[in-house]
C-alpha positions as CSV (number, residue, x, y, z in Angstrom):
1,X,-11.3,-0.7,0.7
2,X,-14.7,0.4,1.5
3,X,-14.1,4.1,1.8
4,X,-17.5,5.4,0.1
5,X,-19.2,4.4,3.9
6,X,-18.1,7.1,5.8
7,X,-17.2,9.7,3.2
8,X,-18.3,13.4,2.6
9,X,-19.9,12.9,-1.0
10,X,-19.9,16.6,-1.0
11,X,-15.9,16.8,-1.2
12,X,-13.8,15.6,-4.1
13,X,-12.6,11.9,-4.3
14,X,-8.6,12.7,-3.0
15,X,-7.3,9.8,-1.1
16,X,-4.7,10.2,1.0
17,X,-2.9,7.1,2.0
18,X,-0.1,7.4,5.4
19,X,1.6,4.4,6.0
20,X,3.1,4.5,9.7
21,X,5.7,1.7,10.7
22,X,7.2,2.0,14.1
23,X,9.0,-1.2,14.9
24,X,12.6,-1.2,16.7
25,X,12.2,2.0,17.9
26,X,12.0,3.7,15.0
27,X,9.7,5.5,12.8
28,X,8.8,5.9,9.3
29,X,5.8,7.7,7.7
30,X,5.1,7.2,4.3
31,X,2.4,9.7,2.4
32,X,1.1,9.9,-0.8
33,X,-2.2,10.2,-3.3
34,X,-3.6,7.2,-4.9
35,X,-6.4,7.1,-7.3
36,X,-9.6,4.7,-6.8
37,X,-9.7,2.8,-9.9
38,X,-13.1,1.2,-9.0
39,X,-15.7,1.8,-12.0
40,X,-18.5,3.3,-10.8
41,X,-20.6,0.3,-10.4
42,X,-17.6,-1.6,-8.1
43,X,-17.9,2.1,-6.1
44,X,-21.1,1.1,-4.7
45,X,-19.6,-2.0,-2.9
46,X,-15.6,-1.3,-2.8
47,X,-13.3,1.1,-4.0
48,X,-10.1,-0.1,-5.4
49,X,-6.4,0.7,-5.7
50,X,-3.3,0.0,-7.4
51,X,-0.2,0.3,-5.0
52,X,3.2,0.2,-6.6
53,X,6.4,-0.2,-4.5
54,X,8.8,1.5,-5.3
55,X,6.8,3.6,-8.0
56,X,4.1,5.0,-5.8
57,X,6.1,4.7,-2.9
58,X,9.6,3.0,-1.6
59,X,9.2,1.1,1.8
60,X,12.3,1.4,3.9
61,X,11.3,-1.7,5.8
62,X,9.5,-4.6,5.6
63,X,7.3,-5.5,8.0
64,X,3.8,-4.3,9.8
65,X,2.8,-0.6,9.0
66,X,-0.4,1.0,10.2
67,X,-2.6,2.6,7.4
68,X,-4.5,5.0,7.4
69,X,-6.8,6.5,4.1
70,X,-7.9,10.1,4.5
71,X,-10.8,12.0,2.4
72,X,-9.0,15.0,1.4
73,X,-10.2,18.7,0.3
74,X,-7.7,19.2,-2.3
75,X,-5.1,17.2,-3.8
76,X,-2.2,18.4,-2.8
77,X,-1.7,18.9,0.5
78,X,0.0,16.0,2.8
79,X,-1.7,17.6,6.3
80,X,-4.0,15.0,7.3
81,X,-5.0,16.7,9.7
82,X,-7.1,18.8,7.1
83,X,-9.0,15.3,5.8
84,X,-11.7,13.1,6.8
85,X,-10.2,9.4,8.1
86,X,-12.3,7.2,6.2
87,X,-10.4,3.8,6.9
88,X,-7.5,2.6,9.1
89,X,-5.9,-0.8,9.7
90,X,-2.7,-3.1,9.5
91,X,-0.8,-3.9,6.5
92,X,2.1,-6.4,6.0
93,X,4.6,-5.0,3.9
94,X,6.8,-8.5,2.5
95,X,10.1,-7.8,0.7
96,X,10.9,-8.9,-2.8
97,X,11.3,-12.8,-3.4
98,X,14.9,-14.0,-4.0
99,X,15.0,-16.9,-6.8
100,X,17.7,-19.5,-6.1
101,X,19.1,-21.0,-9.0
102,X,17.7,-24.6,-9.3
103,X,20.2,-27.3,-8.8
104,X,20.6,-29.1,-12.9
105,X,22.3,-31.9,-12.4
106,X,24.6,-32.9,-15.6
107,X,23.1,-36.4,-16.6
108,X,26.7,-37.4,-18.1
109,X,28.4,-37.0,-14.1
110,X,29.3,-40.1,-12.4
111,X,28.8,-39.6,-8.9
112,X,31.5,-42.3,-8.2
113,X,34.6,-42.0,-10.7
């Protein structure tokens, strides 16, 4: 993320992250604080986040959301409205892989009695 562009350096760092997914005719909105782990020197360049599903948050579906990072005043409220939109795009949210078993064929089998 580049957020430090088109932030208020006089307000704290809260980032407010809203994921919106409206596929199918329905809609899901997903809010929530995350902390920029960039040091300071990555600041100047990007700012950096770790996003843990279903720690942070738990995705109903998979699938394209719309994102959206706000600047906030305080940390605590979820109103949006009251923050500064520093960064918004697309984000492709992929379910969990499902291992299949590999096929170990016994080398004692005759595949002909």
């Amino acid at each position: 993320m580049t957020l430090n562009e088109l932030k208020n350096a006089e307000n704290p760092n809260n980032w407010l992250f809203r994921f919106v997914y409206d596929q199918g005719g329905n809609q899901y909105e997903y809010l929530f604080y995350l902390t920029d782990i960039a040091t300071s020197e990555q600041q100047k360049r990007y700012n950096l986040f770790n996003l843990t599903d279903p720690a942070d948050v738990d995705f109903e579906k998979v699938g394209d959301y719309h994102y959206y990072i706000y600047q906030m005043p305080n940390g605590g409220s979820i109103n949006y409205a009251e923050g500064l939109l520093c960064e918004q795009g697309k984000a492709l949210i992929k379910g969990t892989a499902t291992v299949i078993p590999a096929f170990n064929p016994n080398t004692n089998s005759k595949a002909h009695g």
